[in-house]
C-alpha positions in Angstrom: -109.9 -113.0 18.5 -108.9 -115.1 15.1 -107.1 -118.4 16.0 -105.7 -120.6 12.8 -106.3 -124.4 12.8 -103.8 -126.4 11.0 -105.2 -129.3 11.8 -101.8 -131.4 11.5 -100.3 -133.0 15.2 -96.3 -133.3 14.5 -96.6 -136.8 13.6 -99.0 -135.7 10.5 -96.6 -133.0 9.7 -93.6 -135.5 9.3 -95.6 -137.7 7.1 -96.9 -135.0 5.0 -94.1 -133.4 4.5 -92.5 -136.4 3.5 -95.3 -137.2 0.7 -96.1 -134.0 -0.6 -92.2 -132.9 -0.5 -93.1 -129.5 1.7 -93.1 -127.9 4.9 -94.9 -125.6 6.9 -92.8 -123.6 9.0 -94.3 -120.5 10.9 -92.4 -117.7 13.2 -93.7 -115.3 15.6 -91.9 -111.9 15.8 -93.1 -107.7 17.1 -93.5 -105.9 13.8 -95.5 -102.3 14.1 -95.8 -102.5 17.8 -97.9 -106.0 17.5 -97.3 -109.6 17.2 -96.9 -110.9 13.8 -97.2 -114.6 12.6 -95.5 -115.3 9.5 -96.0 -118.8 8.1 -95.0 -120.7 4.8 -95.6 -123.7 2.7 -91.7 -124.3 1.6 -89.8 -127.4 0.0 -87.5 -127.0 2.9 -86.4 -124.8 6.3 -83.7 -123.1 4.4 -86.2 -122.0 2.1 -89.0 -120.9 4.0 -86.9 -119.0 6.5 -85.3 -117.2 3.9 -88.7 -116.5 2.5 -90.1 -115.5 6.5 -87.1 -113.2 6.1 -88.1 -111.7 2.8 -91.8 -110.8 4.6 -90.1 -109.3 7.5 -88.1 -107.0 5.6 -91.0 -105.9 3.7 -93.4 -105.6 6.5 -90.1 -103.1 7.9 -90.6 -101.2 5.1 -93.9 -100.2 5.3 -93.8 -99.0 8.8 -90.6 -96.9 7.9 -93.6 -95.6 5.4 -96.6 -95.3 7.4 -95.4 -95.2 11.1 -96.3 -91.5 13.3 -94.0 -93.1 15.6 -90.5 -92.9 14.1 -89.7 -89.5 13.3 -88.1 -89.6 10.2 -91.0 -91.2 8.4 -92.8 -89.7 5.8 -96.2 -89.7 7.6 -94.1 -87.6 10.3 -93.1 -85.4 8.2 -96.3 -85.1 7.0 -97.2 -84.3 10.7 -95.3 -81.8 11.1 -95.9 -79.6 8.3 -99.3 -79.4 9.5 -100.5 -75.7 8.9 -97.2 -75.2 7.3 -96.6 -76.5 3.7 -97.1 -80.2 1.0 -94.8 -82.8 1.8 -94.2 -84.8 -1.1 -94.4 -88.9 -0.6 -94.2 -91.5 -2.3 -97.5 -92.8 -4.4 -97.5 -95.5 -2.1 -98.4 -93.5 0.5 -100.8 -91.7 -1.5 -102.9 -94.3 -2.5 -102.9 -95.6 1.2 -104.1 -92.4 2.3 -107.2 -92.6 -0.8 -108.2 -95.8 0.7 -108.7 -94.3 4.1 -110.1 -91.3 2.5 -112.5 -93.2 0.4 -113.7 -94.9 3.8 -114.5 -91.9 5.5 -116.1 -90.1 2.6 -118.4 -93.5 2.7 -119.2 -93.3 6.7 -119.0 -89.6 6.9 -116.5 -89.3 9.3 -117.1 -92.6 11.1 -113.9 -94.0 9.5 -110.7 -90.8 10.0 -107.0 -91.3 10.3 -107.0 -87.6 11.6 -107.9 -89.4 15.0 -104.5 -90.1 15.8 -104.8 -86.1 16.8 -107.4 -86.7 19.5 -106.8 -85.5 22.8 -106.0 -88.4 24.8 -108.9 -88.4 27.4 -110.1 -92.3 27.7 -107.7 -94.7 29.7 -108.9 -98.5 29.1 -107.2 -99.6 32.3 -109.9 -99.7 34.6 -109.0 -96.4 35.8 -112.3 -94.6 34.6 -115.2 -94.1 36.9 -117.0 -91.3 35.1 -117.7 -89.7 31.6 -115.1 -87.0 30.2 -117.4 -83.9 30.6 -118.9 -82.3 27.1 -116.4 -79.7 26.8 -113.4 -82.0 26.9 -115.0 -84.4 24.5 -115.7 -81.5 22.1 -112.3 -80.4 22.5 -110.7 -83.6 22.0 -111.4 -83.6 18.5 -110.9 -80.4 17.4 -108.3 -81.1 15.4 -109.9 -84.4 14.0 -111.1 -83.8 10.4 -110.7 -85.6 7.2 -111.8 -83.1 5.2 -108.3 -81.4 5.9 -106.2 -84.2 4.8 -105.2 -82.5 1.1 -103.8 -85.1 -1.3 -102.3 -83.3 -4.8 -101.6 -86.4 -6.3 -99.7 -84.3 -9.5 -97.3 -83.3 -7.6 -96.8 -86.2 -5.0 -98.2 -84.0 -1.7 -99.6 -85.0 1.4 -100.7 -81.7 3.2 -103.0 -81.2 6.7 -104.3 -78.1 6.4 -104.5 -76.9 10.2 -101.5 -77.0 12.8 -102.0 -79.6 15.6 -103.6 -82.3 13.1 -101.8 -85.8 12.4 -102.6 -88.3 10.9 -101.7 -92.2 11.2 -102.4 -95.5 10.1 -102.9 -97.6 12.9 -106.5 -98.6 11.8 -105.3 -100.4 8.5 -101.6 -100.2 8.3 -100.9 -103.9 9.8 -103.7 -105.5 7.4 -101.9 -103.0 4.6 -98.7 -104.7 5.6 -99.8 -108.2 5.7 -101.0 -108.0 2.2 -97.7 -106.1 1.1 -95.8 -109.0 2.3 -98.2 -111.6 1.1 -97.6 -110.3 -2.4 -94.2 -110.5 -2.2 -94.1 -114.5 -1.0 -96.4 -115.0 -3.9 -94.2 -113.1 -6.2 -91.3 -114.8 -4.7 -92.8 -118.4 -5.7 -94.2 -119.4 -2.4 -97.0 -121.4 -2.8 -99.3 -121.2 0.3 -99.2 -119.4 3.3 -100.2 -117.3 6.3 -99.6 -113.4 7.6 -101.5 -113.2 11.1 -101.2 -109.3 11.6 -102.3 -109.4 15.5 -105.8 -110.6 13.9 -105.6 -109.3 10.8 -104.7 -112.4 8.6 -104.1 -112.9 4.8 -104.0 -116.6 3.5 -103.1 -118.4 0.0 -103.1 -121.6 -0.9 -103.6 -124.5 0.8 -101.4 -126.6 4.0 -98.8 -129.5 2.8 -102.0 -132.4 3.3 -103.5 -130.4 0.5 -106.4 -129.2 3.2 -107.8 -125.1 3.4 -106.6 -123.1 6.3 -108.9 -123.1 8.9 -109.6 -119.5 10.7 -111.9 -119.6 13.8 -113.8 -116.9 15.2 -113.9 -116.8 18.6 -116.6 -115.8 21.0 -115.6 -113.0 23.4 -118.1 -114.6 25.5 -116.7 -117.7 25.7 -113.2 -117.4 25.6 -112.6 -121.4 24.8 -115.1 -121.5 22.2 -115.3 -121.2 18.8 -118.4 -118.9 17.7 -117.7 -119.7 13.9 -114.7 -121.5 11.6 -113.7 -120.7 8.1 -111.9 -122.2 5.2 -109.5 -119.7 4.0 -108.2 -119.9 0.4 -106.5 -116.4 -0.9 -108.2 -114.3 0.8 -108.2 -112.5 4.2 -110.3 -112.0 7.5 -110.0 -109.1 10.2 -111.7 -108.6 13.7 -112.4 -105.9 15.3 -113.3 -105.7 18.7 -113.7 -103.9 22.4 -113.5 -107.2 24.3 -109.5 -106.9 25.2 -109.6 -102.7 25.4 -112.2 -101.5 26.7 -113.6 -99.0 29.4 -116.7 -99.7 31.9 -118.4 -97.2 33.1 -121.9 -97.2 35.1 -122.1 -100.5 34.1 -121.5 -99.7 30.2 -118.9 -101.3 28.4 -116.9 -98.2 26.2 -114.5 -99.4 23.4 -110.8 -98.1 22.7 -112.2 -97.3 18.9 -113.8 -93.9 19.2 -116.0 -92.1 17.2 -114.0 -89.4 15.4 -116.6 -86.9 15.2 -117.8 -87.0 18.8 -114.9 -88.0 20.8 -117.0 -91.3 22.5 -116.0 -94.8 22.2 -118.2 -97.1 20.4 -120.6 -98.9 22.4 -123.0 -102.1 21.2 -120.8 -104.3 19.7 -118.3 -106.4 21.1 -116.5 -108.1 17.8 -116.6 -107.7 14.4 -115.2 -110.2 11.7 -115.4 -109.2 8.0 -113.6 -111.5 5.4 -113.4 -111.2 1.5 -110.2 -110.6 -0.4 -108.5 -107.9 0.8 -107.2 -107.5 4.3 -107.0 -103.7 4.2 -110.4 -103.4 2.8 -112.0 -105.6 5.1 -110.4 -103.9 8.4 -111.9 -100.3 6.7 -115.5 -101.9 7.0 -114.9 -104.0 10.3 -113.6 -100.5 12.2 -116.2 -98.7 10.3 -119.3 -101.0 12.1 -117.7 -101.2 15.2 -118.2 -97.0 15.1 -121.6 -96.7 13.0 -123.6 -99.3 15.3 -125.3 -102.2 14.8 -128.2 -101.0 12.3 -126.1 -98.8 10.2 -122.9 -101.3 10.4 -125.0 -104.1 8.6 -126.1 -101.4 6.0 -122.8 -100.5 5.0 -122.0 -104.1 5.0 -124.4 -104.7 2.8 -122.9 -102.7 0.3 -120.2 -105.1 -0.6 -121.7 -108.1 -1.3 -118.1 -110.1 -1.7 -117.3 -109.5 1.6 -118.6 -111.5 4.3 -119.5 -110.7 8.3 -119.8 -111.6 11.6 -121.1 -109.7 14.6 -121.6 -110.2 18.1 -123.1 -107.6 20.3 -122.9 -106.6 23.6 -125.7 -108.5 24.9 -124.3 -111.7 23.2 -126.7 -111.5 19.7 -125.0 -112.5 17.1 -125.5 -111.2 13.1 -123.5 -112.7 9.9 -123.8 -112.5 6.4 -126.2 -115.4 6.7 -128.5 -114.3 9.0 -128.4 -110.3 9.4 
């Protein structure tokens, strides 16, 4: 879990936003099925809520983009022309789909939007007491494969190449959307601000006092402490994690991010924070590690040397960027 210190009690606020003539005004709102926190440095209410407003509406537009949901989206469309013909999209869409494309090509399956077709077999309500059997696990992913996602970006076209695949953007598509409306603020003049995605956050500038944002990482092991806490200036930090969804069985702790290619949760690691510039591209590594494993998480990791980590394993080890 990623909690934001602004390290201002309401008495501080007054007085800094009386000296450095702005505000910080935040608002909490269900975008994309998940809580959204939407906060900006203004010169005044008025201002920032119409600028919260802007971000909203934006954030609305890409999940009547991206959503598998609501049936008249593209990506539904998309769906249902599986086995059947192209569906032409916008290039937006295309280039989202490259980026989850690039990440599977780079974890060879580990990282597939096509999972959004998997058999729904796990429950993570405490309702499992034993192991789907082989066959259903094979089965469950049958129609999981990235290699059928056909892009043709000449002509625009998204096609899946086999009927009964889908695919959907619930791995990336809130970071994708926090950095969508994050541009537009910043295009819009605001100054500084925040998009909490449900955990995935993007930051610029700084708060009223002048200080960094303050991100904290928390420990899932201890729930009122603080495992780590970064200063955040115009960039972005993602978690992922099994310590909120999860499955136990015989004692072993099973993830609600599953391994495309084999139909089995992740196990190993409980959290992983990546941070660098780019919200989407950090939540492709983060959901990439917590599926690869600890030894070939850190190696893919280690790949992209502007983007920082954090892990913490089941056992309670815990890996960064600083000490792997």
């Amino acid at each position: 879990m990623i909690q934001i210190s602004k390290t201002l009690g309401i008495v501080g606020l007054l007085y800094s936003s009386f000296a450095f003539s702005q505000i910080e005004k935040s608002r909490l709102v269900t975008l994309m099925g998940s809580k959204f926190e939407i906060t900006v440095v203004e010169q005044d209410s008025t201002k920032a809520e119409h600028q919260i407003d802007q971000a909203i509406t934006e954030i609305d537009r890409i999940e009547n983009l991206i959503s598998e949901w609501r049936k008249e989206t593209p990506i539904s469309k998309v769906n249902q022309n599986a086995g059947i013909s192209p569906v032409k999209v916008d290039s937006e869409i295309i280039q989202l789909t490259e980026t989850a494309l690039y990440f599977s090509k780079l974890t060879r399956g580990a990282f597939d939007i096509s999972i959004v077709a998997m058999d729904i077999i796990w429950k993570f309500d405490d309702s499992m007491t034993e192991l789907p059997s082989p066959q259903a696990l094979r089965n469950s992913v049958r129609n999981v494969n990235y290699r059928d996602i056909i892009i043709d970006k000449q002509k625009s076209t998204l096609f899946l190449k086999n009927k009964g695949m889908k695919i959907g953007f619930g791995s990336i598509g809130k970071a994708y959307a926090a950095e969508k409306a994050k541009e537009i603020l910043i295009r819009n003049g605001v100054t500084a601000g925040i998009i909490n995605a449900a955990g995935d956050v993007a930051t610029w500038g700084k708060q009223p006092n002048g200080e960094p944002w303050r991100i904290g990482i928390q420990n899932p092991f201890q729930p009122d402490g603080i495992e780590a806490v970064l200063e955040m200036d115009n960039n972005a930090i993602v978690t992922s994690g099994s310590y909120e969804k999860f499955a136990e069985i015989n004692g072993k702790r099973y993830s609600h991010i599953i391994n495309p290619k084999t139909g089995i949760p992740s196990t190993g690691i409980i959290s992983v924070s990546v941070w660098g510039q780019d919200a989407t591209f950090a939540n492709g590594l983060s959901t990439s590690v917590m599926v690869l494993g600890l030894k070939k998480g850190i190696q893919l990791l280690q790949k992209f040397k502007k983007y920082q980590y954090l892990i913490i394993t089941d056992d309670g080890k815990i890996l960064s960027s600083n000490n792997p």
